[in-house]
C-alpha positions in Angstrom: -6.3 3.1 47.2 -3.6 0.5 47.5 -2.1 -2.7 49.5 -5.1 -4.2 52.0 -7.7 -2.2 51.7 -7.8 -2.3 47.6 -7.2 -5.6 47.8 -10.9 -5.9 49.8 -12.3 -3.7 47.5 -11.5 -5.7 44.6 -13.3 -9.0 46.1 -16.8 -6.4 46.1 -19.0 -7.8 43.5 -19.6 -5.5 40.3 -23.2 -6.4 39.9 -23.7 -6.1 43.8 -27.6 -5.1 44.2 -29.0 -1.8 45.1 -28.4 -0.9 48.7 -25.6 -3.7 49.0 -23.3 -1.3 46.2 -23.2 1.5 48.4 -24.1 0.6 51.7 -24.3 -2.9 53.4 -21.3 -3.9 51.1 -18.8 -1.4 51.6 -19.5 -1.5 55.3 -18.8 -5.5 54.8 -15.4 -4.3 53.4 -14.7 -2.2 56.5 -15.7 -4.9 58.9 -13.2 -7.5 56.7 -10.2 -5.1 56.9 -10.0 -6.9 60.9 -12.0 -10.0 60.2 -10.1 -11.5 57.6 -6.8 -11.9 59.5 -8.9 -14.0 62.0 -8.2 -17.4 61.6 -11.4 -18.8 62.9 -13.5 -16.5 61.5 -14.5 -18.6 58.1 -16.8 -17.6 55.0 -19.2 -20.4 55.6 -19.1 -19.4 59.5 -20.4 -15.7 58.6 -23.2 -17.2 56.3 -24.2 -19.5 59.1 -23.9 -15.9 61.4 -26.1 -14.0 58.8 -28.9 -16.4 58.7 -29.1 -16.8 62.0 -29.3 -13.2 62.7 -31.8 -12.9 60.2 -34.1 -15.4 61.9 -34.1 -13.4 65.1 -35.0 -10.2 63.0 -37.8 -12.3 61.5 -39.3 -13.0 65.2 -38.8 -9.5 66.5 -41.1 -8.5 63.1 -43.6 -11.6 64.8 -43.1 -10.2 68.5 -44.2 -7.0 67.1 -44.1 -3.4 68.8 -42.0 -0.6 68.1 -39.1 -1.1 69.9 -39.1 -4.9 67.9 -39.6 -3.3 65.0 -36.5 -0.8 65.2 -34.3 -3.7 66.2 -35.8 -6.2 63.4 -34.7 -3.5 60.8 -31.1 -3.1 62.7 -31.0 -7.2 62.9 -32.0 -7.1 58.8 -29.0 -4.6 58.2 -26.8 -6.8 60.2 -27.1 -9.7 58.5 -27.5 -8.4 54.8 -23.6 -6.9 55.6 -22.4 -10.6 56.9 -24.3 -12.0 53.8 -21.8 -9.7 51.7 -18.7 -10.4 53.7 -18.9 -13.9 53.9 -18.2 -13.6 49.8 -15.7 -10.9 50.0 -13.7 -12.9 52.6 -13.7 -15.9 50.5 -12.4 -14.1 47.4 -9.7 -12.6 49.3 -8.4 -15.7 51.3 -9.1 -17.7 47.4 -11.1 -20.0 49.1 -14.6 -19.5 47.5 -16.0 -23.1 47.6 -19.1 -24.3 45.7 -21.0 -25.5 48.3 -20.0 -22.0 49.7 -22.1 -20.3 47.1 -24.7 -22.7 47.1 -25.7 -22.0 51.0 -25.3 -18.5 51.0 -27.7 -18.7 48.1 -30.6 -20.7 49.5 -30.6 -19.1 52.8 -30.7 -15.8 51.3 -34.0 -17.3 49.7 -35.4 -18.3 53.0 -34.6 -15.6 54.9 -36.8 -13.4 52.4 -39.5 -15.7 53.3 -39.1 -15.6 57.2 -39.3 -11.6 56.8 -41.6 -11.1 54.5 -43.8 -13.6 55.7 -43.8 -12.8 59.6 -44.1 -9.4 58.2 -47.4 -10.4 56.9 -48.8 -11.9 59.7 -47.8 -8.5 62.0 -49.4 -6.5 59.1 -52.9 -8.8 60.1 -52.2 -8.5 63.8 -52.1 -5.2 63.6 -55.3 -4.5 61.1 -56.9 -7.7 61.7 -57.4 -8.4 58.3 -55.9 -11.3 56.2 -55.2 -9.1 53.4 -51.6 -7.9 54.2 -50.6 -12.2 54.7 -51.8 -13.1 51.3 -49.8 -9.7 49.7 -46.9 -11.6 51.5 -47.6 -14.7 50.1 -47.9 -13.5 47.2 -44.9 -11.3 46.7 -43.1 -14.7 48.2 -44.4 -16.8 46.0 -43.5 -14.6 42.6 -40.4 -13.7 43.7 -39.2 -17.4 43.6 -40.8 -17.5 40.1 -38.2 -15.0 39.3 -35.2 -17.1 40.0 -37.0 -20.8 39.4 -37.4 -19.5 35.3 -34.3 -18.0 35.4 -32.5 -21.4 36.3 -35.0 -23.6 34.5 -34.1 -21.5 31.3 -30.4 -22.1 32.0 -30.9 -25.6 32.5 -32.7 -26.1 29.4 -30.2 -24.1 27.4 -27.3 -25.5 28.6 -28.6 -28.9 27.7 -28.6 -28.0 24.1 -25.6 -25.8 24.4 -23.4 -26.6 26.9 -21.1 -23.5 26.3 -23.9 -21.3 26.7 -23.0 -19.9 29.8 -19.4 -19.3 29.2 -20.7 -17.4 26.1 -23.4 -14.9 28.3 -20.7 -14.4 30.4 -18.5 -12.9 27.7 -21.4 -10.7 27.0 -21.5 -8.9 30.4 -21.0 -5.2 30.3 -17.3 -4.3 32.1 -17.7 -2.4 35.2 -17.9 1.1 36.0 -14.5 1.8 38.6 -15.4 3.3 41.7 -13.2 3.3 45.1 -11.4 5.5 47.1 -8.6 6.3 44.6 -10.5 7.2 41.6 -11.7 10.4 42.2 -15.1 12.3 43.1 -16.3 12.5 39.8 -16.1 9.0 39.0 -17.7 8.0 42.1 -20.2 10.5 41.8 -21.0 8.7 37.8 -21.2 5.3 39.8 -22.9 5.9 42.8 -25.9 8.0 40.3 -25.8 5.1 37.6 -26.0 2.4 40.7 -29.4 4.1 41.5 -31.3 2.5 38.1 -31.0 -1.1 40.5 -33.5 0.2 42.3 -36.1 -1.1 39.9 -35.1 -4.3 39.9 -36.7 -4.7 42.6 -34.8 -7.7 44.2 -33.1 -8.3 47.8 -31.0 -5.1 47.8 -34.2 -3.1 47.5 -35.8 -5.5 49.7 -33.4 -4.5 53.0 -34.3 -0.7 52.2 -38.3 -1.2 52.0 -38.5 -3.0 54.7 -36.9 -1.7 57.4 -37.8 1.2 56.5 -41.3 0.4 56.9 -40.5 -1.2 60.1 -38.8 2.2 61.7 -42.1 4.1 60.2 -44.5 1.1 61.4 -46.3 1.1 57.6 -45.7 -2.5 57.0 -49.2 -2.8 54.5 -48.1 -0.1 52.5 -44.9 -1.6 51.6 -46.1 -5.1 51.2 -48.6 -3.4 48.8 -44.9 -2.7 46.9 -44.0 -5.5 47.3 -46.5 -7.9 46.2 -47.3 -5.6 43.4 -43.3 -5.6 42.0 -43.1 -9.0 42.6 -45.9 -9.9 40.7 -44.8 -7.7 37.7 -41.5 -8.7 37.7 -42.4 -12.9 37.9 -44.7 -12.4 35.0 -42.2 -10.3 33.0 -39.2 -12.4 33.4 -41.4 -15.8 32.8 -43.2 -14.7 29.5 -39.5 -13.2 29.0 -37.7 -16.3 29.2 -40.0 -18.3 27.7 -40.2 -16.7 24.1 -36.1 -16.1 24.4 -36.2 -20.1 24.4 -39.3 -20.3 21.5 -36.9 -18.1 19.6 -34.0 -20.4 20.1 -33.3 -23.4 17.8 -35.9 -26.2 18.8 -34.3 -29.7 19.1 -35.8 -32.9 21.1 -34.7 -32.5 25.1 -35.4 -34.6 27.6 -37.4 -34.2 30.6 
């Protein structure tokens, strides 16, 4: 794999999540081999693009009906493959930006809400019972526990340490190389060691579940999943992080 094309592969993300790795990424890659010699086509333009789109998948899921449903889970591909080419583009043009980062971040965070939340309220159209909206909310609501601890714990330690992150980032595991000129074996290693992301249970696996139960109209069932992993996860990676920091050196921070 060489000149344009390896050049796009390199911007993909080694710790992509579990259907953006092999699917909605790789297809971002394809769709930037064109895209990035557009001029006006921007990074920041694409993650205003993605959002948007995934706000008219979130009221095709509140519309409800079949045919909704199929193009809600088509919409909900859509924009999880602009969410991963806004990045890729603005690795390759070298103009990542930190305000870049920080909106493709939070919209990512509410467009999890929109669809999981209208998803919800056409599981309780649908059986007339509140049950499915409250497994939304809470699924939503654990969820953001994962990543508030995460950041509060970084926050903390970095206050006491403020080269921790540049040390946890030494730490990382190097990636395993996959791509068009590496062979079938290796790919065949990556693509079968990507598969353990699945439990992580996070946006990747989000796009999956729910469009999936959106084609097969079995949106309790999955928020079932949903709730319950979220739930799981949020107390895990709280209790987690919390005695990680109890085990650290204790010294007087503020508030």
């Amino acid at each position: 794999m060489t000149g344009k094309l390896a050049r796009l592969w390199e911007t993909k993300t080694s710790d992509d999540e579990w259907w953006s790795s092999f699917i909605t990424a790789p297809l971002g890659i394809a769709a930037n081999y064109g895209a990035v010699e557009v001029a006006w086509i921007t990074p920041n333009r694409i993650t205003a693009t993605s959002f948007l789109v995934a706000v008219l998948a979130a009221g095709c899921i509140l519309v409800g009906g079949s045919a909704n449903f199929v193009a809600a889970a088509v919409l909900i591909h859509l924009s999880h493959m602009l969410d991963c080419m806004d990045g890729q583009m603005a690795r390759y043009r070298q103009v990542s930006s930190s305000i870049g980062s920080y909106c493709d971040r939070v919209t990512d965070q509410v467009q999890v809400t929109l669809w999981f939340g209208a998803s919800g309220y056409a599981a309780y159209l649908q059986s007339s019972n509140i049950l499915p909206a409250f497994l939304a909310l809470v699924g939503i609501g654990f969820y953001g526990l994962r990543g508030y601890t995460k950041y509060v714990a970084i926050e903390i330690e970095t206050s006491r340490d403020p080269g921790y992150q540049s040390r946890v980032a030494l730490l990382k595991k190097s990636e395993i190389i996959a791509g068009l000129g590496v062979g079938f074996r290796a790919n065949l290693r990556w693509f079968l060691l990507e598969q353990r992301k699945i439990l992580q249970f996070d946006e990747g696996v989000f796009i999956f579940m729910l469009s999936a139960a959106l084609l097969f109209d079995v949106l309790e069932p999955m928020l079932w999943v949903f709730a319950a992993s979220q739930f799981l996860l949020g107390v895990y990676r709280a209790i987690q992080r919390g005695c990680r920091l109890g085990d650290s050196h204790k010294i007087p921070i503020q508030k």
